[in-house]
N, CA and C atoms as an extended XYZ file, in Angstrom:
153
Properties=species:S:1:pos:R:3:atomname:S:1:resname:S:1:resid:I:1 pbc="F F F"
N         0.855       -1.181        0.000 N   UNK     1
C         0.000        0.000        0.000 CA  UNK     1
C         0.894        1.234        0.000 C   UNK     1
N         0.997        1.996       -0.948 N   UNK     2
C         1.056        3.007       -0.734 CA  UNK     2
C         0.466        4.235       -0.586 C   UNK     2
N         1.880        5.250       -0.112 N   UNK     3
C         0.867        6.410        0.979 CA  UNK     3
C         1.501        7.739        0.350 C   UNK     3
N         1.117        8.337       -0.193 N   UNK     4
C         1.416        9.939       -1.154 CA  UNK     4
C         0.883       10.925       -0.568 C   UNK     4
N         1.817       11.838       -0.150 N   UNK     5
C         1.562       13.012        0.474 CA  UNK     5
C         1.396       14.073       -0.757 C   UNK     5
N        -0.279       14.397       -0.722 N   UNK     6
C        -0.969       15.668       -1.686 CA  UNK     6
C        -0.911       16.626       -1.138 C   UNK     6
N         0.214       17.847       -1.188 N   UNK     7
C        -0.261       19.257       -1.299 CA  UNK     7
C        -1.079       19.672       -1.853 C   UNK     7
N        -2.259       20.561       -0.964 N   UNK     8
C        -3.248       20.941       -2.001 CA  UNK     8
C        -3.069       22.182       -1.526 C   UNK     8
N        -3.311       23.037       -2.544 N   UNK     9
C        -2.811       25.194       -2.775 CA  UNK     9
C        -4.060       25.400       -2.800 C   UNK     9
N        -4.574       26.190       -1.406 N   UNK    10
C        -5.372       27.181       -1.924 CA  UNK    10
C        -5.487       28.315       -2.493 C   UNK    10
N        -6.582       28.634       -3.295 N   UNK    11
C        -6.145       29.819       -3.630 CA  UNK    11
C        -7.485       30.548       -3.715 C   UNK    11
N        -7.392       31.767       -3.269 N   UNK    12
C        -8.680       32.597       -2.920 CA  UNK    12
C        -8.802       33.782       -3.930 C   UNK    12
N        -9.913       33.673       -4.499 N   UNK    13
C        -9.847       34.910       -5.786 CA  UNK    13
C       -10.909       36.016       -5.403 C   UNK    13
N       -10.052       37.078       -4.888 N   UNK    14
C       -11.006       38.311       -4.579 CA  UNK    14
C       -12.131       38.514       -5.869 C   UNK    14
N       -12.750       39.249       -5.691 N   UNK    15
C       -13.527       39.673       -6.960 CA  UNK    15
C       -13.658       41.285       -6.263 C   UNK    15
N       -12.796       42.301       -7.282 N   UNK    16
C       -13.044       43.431       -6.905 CA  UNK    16
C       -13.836       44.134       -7.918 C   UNK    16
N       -14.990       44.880       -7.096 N   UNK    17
C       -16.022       45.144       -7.807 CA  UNK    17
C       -15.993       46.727       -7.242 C   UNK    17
N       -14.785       47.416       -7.296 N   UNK    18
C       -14.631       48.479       -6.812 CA  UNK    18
C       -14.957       49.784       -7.588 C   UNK    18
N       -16.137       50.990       -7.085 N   UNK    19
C       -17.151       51.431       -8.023 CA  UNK    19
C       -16.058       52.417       -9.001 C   UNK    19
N       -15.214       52.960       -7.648 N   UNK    20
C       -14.391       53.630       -8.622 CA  UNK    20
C       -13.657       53.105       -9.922 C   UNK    20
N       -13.130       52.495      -10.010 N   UNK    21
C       -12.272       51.438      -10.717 CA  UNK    21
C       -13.354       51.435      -12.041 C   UNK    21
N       -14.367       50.821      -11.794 N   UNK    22
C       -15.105       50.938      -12.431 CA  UNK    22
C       -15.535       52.046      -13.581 C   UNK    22
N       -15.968       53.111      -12.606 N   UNK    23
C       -16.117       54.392      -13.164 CA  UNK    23
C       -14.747       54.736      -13.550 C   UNK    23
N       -13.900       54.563      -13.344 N   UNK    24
C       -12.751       54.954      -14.194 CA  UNK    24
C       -12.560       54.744      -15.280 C   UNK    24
N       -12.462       53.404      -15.779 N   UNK    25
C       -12.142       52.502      -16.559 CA  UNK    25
C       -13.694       52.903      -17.586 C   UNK    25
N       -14.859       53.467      -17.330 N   UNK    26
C       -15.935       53.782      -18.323 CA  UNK    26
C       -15.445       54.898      -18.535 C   UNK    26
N       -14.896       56.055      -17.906 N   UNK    27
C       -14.459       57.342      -18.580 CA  UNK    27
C       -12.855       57.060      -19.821 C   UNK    27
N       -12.207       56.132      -19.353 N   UNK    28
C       -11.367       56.278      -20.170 CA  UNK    28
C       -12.003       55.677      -21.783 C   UNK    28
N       -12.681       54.361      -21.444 N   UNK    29
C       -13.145       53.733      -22.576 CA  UNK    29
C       -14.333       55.179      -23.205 C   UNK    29
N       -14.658       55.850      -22.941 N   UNK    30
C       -15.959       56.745      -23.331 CA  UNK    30
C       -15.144       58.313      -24.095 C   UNK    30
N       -14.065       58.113      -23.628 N   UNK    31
C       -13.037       59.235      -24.220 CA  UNK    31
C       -12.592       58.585      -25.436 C   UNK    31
N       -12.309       57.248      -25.220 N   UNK    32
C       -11.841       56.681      -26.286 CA  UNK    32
C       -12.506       57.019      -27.605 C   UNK    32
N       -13.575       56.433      -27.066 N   UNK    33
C       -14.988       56.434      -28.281 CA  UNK    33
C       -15.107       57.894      -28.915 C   UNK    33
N       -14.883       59.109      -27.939 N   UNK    34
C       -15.513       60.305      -28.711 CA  UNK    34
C       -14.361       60.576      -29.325 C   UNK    34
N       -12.931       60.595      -29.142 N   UNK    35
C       -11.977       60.737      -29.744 CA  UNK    35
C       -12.063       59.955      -31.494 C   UNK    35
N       -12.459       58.329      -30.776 N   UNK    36
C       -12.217       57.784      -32.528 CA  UNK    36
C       -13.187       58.454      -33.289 C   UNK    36
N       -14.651       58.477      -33.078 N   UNK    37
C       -15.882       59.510      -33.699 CA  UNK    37
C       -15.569       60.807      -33.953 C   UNK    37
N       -14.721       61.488      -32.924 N   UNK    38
C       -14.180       63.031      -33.585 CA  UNK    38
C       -13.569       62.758      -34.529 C   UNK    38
N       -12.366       62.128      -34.929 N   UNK    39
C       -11.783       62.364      -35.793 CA  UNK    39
C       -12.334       61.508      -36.916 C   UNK    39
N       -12.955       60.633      -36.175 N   UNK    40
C       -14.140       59.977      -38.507 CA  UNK    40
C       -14.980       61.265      -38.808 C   UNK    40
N       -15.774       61.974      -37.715 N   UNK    41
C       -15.913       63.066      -38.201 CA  UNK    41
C       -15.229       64.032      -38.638 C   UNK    41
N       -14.256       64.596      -38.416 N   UNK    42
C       -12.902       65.231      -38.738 CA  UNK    42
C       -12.793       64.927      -40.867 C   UNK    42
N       -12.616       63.264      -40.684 N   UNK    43
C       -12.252       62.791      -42.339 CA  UNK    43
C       -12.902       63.154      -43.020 C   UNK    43
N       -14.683       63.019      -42.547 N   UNK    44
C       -15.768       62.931      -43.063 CA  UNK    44
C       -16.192       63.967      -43.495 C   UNK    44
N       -15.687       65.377      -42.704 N   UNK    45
C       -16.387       66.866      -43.002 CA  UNK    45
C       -15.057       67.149      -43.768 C   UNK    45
N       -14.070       67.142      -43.155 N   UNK    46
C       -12.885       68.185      -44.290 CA  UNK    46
C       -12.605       67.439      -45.482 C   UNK    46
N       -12.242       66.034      -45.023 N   UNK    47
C       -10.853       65.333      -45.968 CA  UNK    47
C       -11.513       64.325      -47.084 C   UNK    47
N       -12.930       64.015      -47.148 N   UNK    48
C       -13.138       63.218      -48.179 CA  UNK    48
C       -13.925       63.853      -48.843 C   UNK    48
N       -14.198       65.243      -48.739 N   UNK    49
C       -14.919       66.173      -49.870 CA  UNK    49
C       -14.058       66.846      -50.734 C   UNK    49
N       -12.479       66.807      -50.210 N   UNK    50
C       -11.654       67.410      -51.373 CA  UNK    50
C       -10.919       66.092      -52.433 C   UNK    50
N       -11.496       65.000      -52.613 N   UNK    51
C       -11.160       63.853      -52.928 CA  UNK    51
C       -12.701       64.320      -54.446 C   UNK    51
């Protein structure tokens, strides 16, 4: 018979649901967005009517 010593690892997974973090991470992604839309608007009004 044998006898095997199992280490077993716990491991504990926070879940941070932190509001700020949150709200951060929507202002940067929401800057993102008006930035890429400013400038298709940007192409759209100046640069593909002199084409």
């Amino acid at each position: 018979m044998t006898h095997r010593d199992i280490d077993v690892e716990e491991r504990h997974i926070e879940r941070k649901s932190d509001s700020s973090l949150v709200a951060s991470t929507f202002i940067k992604y929401a800057a993102y967005i008006i930035i890429f839309f400013g400038a298709l608007y940007f192409l759209v009004r100046y640069v593909f009517p002199k084409f």
